[in-house]
C-alpha positions as CSV (number, residue, x, y, z in Angstrom):
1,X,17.9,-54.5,-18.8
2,X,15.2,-56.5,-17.6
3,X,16.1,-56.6,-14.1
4,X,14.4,-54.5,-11.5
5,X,15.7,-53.2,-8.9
6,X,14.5,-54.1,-5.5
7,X,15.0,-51.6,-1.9
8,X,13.6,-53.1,1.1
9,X,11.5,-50.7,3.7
10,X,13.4,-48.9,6.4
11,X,12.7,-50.5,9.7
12,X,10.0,-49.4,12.4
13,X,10.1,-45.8,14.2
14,X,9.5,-45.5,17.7
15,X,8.7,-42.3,19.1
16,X,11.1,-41.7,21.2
17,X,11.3,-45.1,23.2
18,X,7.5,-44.1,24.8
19,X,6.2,-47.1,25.6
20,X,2.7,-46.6,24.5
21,X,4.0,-45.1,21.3
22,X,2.6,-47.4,18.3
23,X,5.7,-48.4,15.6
24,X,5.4,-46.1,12.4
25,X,6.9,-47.7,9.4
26,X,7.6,-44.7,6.6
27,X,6.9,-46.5,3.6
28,X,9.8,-45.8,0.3
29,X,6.7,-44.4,-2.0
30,X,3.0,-43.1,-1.0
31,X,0.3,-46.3,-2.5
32,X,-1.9,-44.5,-5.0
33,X,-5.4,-43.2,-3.5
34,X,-3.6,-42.9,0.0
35,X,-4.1,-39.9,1.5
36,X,-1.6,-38.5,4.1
37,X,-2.1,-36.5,7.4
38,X,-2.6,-32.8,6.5
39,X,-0.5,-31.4,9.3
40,X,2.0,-34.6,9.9
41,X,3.7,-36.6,7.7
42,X,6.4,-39.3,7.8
43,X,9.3,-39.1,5.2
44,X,12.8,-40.7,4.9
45,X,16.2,-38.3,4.5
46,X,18.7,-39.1,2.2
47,X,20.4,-40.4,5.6
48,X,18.3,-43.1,6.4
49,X,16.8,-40.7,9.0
50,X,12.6,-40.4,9.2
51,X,11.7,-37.9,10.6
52,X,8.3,-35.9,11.4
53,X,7.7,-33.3,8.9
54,X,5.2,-30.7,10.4
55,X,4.4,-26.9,10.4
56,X,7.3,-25.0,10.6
57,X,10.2,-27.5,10.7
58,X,10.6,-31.0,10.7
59,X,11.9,-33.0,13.8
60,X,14.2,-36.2,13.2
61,X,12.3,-39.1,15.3
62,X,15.9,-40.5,16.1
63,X,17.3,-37.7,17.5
64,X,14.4,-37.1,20.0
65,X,15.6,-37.6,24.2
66,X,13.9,-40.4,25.5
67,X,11.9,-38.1,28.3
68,X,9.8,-36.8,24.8
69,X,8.0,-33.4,25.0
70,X,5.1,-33.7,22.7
71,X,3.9,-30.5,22.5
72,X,6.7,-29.7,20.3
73,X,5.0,-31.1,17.4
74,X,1.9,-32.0,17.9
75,X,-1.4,-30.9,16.8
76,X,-2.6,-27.2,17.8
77,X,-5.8,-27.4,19.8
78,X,-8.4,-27.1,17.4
79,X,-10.5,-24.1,19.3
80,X,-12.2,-21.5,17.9
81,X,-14.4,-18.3,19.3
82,X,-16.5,-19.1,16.9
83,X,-17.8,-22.1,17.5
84,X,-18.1,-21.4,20.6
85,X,-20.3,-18.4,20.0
86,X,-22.2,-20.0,18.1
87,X,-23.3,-23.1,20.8
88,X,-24.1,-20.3,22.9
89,X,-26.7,-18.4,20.3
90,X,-28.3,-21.8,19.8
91,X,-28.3,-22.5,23.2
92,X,-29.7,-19.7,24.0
93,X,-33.1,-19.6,22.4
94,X,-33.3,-23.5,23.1
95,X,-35.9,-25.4,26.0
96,X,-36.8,-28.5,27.2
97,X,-35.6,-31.5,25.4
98,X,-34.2,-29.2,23.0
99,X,-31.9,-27.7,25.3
100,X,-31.0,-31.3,26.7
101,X,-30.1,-32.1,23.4
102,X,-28.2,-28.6,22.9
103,X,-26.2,-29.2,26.3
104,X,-24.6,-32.7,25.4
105,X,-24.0,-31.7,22.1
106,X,-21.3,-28.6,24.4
107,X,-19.9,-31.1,26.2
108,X,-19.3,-33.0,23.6
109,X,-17.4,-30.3,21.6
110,X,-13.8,-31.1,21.2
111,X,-12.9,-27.5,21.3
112,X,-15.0,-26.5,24.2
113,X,-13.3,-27.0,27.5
114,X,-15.1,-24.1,29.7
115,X,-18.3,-23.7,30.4
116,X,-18.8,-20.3,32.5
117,X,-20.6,-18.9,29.6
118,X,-22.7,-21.5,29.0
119,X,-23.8,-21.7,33.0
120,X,-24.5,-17.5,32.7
121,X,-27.2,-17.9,30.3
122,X,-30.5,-17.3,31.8
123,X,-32.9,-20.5,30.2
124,X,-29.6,-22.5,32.2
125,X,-30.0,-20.8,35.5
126,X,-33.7,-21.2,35.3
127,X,-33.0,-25.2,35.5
128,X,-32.3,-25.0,39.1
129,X,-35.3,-23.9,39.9
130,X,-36.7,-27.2,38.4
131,X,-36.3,-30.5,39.7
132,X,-35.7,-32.2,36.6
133,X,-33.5,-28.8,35.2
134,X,-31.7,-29.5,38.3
135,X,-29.2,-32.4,37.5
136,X,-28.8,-30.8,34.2
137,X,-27.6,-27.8,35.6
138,X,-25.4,-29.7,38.2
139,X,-23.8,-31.9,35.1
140,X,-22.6,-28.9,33.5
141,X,-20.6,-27.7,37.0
142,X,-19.3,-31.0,37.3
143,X,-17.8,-30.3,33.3
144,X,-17.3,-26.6,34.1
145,X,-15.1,-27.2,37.2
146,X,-15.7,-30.8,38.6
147,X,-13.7,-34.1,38.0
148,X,-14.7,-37.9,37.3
149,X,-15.0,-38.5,40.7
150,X,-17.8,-36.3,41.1
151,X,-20.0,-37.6,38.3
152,X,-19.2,-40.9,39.4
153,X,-20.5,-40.1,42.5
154,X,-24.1,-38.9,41.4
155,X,-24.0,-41.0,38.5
156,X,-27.5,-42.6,39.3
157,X,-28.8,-39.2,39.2
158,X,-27.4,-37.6,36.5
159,X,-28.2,-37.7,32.9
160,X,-26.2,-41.1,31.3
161,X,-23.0,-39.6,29.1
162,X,-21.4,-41.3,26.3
163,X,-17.5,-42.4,25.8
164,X,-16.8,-38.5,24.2
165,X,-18.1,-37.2,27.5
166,X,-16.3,-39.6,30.1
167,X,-13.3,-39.8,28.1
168,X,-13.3,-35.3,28.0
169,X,-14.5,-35.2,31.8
170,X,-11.0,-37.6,31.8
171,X,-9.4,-34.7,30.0
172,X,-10.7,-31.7,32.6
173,X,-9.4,-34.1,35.8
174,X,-6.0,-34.1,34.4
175,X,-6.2,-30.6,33.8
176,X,-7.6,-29.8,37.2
177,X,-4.8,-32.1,39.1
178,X,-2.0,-30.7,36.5
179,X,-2.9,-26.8,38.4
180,X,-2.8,-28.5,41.4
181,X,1.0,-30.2,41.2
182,X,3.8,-30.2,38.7
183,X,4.3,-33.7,39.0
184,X,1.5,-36.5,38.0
185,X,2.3,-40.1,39.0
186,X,0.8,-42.5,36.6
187,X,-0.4,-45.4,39.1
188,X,-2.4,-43.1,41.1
189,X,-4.1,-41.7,37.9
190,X,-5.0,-45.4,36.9
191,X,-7.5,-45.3,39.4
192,X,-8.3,-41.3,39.6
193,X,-9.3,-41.5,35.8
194,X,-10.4,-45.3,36.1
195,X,-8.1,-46.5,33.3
196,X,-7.3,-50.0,33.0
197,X,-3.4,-49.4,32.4
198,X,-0.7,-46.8,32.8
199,X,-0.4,-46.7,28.8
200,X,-4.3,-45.5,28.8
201,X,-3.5,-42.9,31.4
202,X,-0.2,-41.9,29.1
203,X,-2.6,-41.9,25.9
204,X,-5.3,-39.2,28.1
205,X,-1.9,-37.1,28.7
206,X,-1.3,-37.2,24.7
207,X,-4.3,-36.1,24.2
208,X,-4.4,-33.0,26.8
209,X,-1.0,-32.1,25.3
210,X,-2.2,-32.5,21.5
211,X,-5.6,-30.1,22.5
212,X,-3.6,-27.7,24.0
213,X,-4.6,-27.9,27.7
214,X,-1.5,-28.7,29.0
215,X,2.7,-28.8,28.4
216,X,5.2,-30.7,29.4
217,X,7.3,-33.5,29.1
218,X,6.8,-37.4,29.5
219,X,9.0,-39.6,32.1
220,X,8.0,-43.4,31.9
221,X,11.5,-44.5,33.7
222,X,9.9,-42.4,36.6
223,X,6.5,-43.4,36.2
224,X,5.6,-39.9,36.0
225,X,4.5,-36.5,33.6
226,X,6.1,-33.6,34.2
227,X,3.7,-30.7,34.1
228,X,5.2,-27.0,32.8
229,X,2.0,-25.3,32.2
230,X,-1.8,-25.9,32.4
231,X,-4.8,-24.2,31.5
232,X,-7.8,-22.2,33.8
233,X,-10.7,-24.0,34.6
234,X,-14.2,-22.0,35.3
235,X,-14.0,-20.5,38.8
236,X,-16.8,-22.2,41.0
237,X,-18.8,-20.6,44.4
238,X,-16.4,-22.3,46.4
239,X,-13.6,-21.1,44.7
240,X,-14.3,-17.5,44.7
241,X,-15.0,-18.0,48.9
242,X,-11.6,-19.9,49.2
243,X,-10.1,-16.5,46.4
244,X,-11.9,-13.9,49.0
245,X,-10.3,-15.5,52.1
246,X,-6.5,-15.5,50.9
247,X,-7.4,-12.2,49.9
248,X,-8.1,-11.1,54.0
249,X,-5.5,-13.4,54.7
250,X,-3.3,-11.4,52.2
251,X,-4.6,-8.1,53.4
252,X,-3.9,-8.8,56.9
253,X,-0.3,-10.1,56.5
254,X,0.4,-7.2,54.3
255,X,-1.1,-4.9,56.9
256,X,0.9,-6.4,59.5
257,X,4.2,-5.7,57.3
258,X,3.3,-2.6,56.5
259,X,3.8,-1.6,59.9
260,X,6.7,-3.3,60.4
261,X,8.5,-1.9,57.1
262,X,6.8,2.0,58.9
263,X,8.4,1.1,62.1
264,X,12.0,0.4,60.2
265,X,11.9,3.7,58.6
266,X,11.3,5.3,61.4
267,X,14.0,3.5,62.8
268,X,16.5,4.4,60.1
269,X,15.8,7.9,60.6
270,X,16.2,8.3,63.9
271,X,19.6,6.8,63.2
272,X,20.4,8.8,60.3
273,X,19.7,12.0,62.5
274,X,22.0,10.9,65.0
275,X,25.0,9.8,62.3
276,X,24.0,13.2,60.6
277,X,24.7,14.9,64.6
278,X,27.4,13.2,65.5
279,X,29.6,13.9,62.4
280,X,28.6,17.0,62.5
281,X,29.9,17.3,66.4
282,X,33.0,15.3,65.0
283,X,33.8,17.9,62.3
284,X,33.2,21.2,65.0
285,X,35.6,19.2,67.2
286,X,38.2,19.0,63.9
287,X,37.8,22.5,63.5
288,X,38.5,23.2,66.6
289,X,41.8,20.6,66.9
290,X,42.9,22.5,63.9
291,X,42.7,26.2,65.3
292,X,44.3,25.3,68.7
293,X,47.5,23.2,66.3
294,X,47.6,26.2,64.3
295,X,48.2,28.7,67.0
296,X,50.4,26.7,68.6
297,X,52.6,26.1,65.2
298,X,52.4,29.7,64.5
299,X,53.8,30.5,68.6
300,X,56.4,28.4,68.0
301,X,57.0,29.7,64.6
302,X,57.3,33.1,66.3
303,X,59.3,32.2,69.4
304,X,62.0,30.5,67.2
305,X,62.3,33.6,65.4
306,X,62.7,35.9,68.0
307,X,65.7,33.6,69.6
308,X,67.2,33.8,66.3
309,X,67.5,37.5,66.1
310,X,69.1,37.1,69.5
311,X,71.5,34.5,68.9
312,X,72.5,37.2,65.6
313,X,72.7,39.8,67.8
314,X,75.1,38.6,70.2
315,X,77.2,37.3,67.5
316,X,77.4,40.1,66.2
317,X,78.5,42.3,69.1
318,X,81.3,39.4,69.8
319,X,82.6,39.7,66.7
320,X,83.2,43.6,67.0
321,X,85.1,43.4,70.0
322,X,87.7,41.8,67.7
323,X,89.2,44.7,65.3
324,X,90.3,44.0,61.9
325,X,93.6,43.6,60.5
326,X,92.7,46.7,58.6
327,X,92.3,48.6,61.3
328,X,95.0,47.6,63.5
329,X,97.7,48.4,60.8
């Protein structure tokens, strides 16, 4: 009776073989005063199974394929109009250091991730008019539609960011190259995104996926991500001149097959016409077969006749020559 029962810990969870993935250990009871993950947490089955218990389900770690897409349970991106609005109205009526102040506070906004509204308002486009508004307003085209690269370029004469904003600008240059291809390769993202290993780059992919910003599904045999969607980014000057010429280009090759589908139609009614004439010379021709085999079935018809009324008429003459028994007696 005075014997206690002791159950040892279920061994460490991997997810899904990912070699950045840290090892979760689901514990057999929750220590007092612990709190647990409000959207995500880690129980054992009554098979010896943990699995993920989130919104709407629960996913069984073990089971997961080893080419894990994360989006299934991750996070939501936490984004709201609201909030949003609402850096705009204090934005807005902001100046000077102020609005310094107000613009690194957007770009540091973990559910901001455009920046089209924030470039319309007028106190912004009055900065590049001024030559100290002027690399404000440039840092928030390199956030609106820009990469790393670019702000490491013009670093020296830029404002200075902190780790939020280098590690979000990180974010927007995955989701710029994720538009661009449907296949990322991590070693050329080491150096893209200036990681210092392919498990960094992997952890800035997590991220993108757990915000929202992009889907798809891990391959570290391959060395790669596989992207199946991605998010907008704020259309730049550039981008609306490169738009308008695929647009003329677009226009012109449609132009040029528009005549070419109008030239076809014509085409294939000309030919109609003349499959419509010619059947219709084929059928008069039919007609006219038909009349000239009739008459000639019903001369026929006739002339056999007649030499069958002669035939019974000389027969019958013959046989009168010969008289009856009846009569002879």
């Amino acid at each position: 009776g005075g014997l206690e029962r002791k159950t040892a810990p279920p061994p460490p969870v991997r997810l899904a073989s990912h070699p950045s993935a840290a090892s979760v250990t689901a514990p057999s009871r929750r220590p007092p005063g612990r709190r647990s993950h409000p959207r995500a947490q880690l129980r054992t089955s009554g098979r010896q199974k943990t699995r993920l218990r989130v919104p709407g389900g629960a996913v069984f770690l073990d089971d997961l394929p080893v080419a894990l897409s994360l989006s299934l349970f991750l996070s939501p991106r936490a984004s709201t109009a609201g909030s949003m609005g609402d850096i705009v109205k204090e934005l807005k009526d902001l100046s000077g250091s102020d609005l310094q102040t107000g613009i690194l506070k957007a770009l540091a906004d973990p559910s901001r991730y455009s920046f089209g509204d924030i470039l319309a308002l007028e106190n912004i486009e009055k900065l590049s008019g001024d030559s100290t508004g002027k690399k404000w307003c440039e840092l928030l085209k390199i956030f609106a539609h820009g990469t790393l690269s670019e702000y490491m370029a013009k670093r020296n004469i830029l404002p200075e960011l902190k780790t939020e904003h280098i590690t979000k600008l990180k974010h927007l240059t995955i989701l710029s190259l994720a538009s661009q291809s449907k296949t990322l390769s991590y070693s050329p993202l080491v150096e893209t995104l200036e990681a210092k290993t392919v498990e960094e780059v992997e952890d800035l992919i997590t991220d993108c996926i757990r915000k929202r910003l992009i889907r798809g599904k891990h391959n570290p045999k391959a060395g790669v991500f596989i992207v199946e969607y991605s998010e907008g980014r704020d259309i730049s000057d550039e981008d609306l001149d490169e738009m308008a010429q695929q647009m003329s280009s677009w226009l012109k090759t449609s132009q040029e097959a528009l005549k070419v589908l109008k030239a076809k139609i014509q085409e294939t009614k000309l030919y109609h016409a003349n499959e419509k004439k010619r059947d219709q010379q084929l059928k008069e021709k039919s007609n006219q077969m038909k009349k000239m085999m009739e008459q000639k079935a019903g001369t026929s018809h006739q002339g056999r006749n007649r030499k069958r009324d002669d035939v019974n008429a000389t027969s019958g003459s013959e046989y009168n020559i010969f008289p009856s028994r009846s009569s002879i007696r």
